[in-house]
C-alpha positions in Angstrom: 0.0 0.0 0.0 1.2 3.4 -0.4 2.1 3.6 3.4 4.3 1.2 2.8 2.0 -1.7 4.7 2.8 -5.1 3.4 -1.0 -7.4 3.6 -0.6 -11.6 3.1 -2.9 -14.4 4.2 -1.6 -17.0 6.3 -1.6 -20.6 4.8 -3.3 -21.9 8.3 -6.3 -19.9 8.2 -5.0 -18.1 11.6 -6.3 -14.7 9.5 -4.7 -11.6 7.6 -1.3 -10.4 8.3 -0.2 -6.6 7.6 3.4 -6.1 8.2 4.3 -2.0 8.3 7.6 -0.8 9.8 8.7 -3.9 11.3 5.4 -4.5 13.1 2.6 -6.6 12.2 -0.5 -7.1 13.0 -3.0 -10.0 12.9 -6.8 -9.8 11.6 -9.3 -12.5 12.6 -13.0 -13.0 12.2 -13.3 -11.6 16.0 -11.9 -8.3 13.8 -14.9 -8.6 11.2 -13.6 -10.8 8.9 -16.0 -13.4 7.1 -13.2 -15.9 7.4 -9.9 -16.5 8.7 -9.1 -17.8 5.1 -9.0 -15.7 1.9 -6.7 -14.1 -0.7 -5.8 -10.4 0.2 -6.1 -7.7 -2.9 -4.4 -4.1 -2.4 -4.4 -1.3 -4.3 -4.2 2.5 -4.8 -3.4 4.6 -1.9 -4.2 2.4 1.0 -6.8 0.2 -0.3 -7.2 -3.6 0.9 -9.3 -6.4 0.8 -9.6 -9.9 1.4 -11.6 -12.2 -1.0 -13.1 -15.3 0.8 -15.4 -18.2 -0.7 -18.8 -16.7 0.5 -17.7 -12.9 0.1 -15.2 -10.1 1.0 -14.5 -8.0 3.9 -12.5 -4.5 2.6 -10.6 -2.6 5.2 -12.3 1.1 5.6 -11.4 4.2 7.7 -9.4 1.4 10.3 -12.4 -0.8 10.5 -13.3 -4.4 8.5 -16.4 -4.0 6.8 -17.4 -7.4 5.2 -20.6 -8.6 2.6 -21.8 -12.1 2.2 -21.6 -12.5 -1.9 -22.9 -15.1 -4.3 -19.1 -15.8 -5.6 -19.4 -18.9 -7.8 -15.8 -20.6 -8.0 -14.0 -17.8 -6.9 -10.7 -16.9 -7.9 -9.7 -14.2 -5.4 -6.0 -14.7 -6.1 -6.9 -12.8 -9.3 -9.0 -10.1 -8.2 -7.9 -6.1 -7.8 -8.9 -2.8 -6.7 -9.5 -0.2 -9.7 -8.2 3.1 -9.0 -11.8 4.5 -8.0 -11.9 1.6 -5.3 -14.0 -0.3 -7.8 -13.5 -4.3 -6.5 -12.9 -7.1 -9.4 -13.6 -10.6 -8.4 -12.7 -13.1 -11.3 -15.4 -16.6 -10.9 -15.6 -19.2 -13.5 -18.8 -18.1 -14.9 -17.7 -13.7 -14.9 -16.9 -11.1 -13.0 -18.4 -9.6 -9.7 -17.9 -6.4 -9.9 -18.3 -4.7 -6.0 -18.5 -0.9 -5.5 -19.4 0.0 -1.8 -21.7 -2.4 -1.0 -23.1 -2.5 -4.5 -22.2 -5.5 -6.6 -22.7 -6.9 -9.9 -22.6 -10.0 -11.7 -21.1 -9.4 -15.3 -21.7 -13.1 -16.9 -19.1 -14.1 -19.6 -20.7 -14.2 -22.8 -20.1 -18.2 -23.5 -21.2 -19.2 -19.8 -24.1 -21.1 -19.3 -25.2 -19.6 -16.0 -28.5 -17.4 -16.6 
């Protein structure tokens, strides 16, 4: 991030690590995380987010706010933050596209979901 904040997962599920100026700190569910396990996204400024399988929780003003989502197959390795905070979540079927609390499901053209 641009303060310099360095964000992983942990492979155990023990949560979401942020590592800034030698110190780090560990987010949980008891936090406001949906899940222990996900993939964490960052992007401009000081943007972060962790994609789970049943939704995301994004990091805003110091607090985890987090949204159950419909995410079919997700592959939250692959998702990112657009430069107006826009969230892109890659599934098999399309793309979730999450603004706020606002998503969308943009369906690829050759997928068979309705």
């Amino acid at each position: 991030t641009d303060s310099g904040a360095v964000w992983m997962a942990t492979q155990d599920g023990t949560g979401i690590i942020s590592l800034n100026q030698g110190a780090y700190l560990l987010f949980t569910t008891a936090d406001g995380l949906l899940s222990n396990w996900g993939s964490v996204v960052t992007g401009p400024g000081d943007a972060v987010a962790v994609v789970h399988a049943d939704g995301v929780s994004r990091l805003v003003d110091g607090a985890w706010e987090s949204a159950v989502l419909d995410l079919p197959d997700v592959k939250g390795a692959q998702a990112v933050i657009d430069s107006n905070g826009v969230l892109w979540i890659p599934t098999v079927s399309g793309v979730v596209r999450l603004e706020g609390t606002e998503a969308t499901t943009l369906i690829a053209p050759d997928s068979d979901q309705p």
